[in-house]
C-alpha positions in Angstrom: 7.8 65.1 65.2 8.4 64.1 68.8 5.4 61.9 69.1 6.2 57.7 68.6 5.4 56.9 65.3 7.3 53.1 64.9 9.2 51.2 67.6 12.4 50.3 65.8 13.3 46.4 65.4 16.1 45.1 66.8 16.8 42.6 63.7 18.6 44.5 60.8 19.2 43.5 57.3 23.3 43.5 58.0 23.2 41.3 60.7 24.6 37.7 60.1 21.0 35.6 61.4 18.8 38.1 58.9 15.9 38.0 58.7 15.1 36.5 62.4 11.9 34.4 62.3 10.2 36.3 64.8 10.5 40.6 64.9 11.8 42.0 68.5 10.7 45.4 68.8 12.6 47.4 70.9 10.2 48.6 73.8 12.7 51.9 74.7 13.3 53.1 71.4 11.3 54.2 68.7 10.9 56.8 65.6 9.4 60.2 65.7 9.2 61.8 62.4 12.7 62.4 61.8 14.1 61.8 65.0 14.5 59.0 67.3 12.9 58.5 71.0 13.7 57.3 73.9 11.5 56.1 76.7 13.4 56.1 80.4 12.0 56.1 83.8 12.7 59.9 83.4 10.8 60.8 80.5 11.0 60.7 77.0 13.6 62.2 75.3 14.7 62.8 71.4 17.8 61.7 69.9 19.5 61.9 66.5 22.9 60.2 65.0 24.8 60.3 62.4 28.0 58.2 61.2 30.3 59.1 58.6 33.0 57.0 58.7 35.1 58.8 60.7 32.7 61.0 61.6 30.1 60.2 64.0 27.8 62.7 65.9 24.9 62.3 68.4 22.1 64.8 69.6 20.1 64.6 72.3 17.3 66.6 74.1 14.5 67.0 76.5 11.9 69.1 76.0 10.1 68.5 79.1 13.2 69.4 80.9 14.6 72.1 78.4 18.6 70.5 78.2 19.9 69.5 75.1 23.5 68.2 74.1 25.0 67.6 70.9 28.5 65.7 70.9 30.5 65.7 67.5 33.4 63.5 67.2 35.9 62.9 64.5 36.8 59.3 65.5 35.6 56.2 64.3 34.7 55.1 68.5 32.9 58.5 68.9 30.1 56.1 69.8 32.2 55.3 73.4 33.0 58.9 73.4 29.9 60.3 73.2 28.4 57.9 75.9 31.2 59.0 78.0 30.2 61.9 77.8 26.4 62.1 78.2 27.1 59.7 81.8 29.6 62.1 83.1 27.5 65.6 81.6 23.8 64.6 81.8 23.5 60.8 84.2 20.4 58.9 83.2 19.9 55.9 81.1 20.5 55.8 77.5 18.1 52.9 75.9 19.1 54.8 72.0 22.6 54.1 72.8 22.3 51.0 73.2 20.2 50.2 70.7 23.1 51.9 68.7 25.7 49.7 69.8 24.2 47.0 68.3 23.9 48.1 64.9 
């Protein structure tokens, strides 16, 4: 499950220029089975999201380093609040984030 299976492409079908000529894949972020990972100078790390509207939620964990967070937010920017979060909690760089942010 935790193992890179597909790095995710940064061109998606809602985006205005779709379909780009030429795939970017995104060299920090990729799909497990099931759950997202992150490569970082630290490690690898796994990641899940979810966005409901309202609702949005994010999950994150190392299992090299045994920590783990997941931040649940009932706010349509609980994207910024989460990220916030995870600077202030955990430090490190968050390439899935990112990638998030530009959905």
């Amino acid at each position: 499950m935790l193992t890179p299976q597909v790095k995710v492409n940064d061109s998606a079908t809602w985006h205005e220029d779709w379909p780009k000529p030429e795939i970017k894949l995104n060299e920090f972020v990729s799909w497990g089975l099931g759950w997202g990972i992150q490569h970082t100078a630290a490690g690898d790390s796994f990641w899940h999201w979810g966005d409901n509207g309202n609702y949005q939620n994010f999950a994150i964990g190392s299992s090299e380093e045994g920590l783990g967070i997941v931040i649940m937010t009932n706010g349509k920017h609980g994207q910024q609040v989460y990220q916030k979060i995870l600077y202030e909690i955990m430090g490190g760089e968050y390439p899935a984030l990112a990638w998030l942010m530009n959905l």
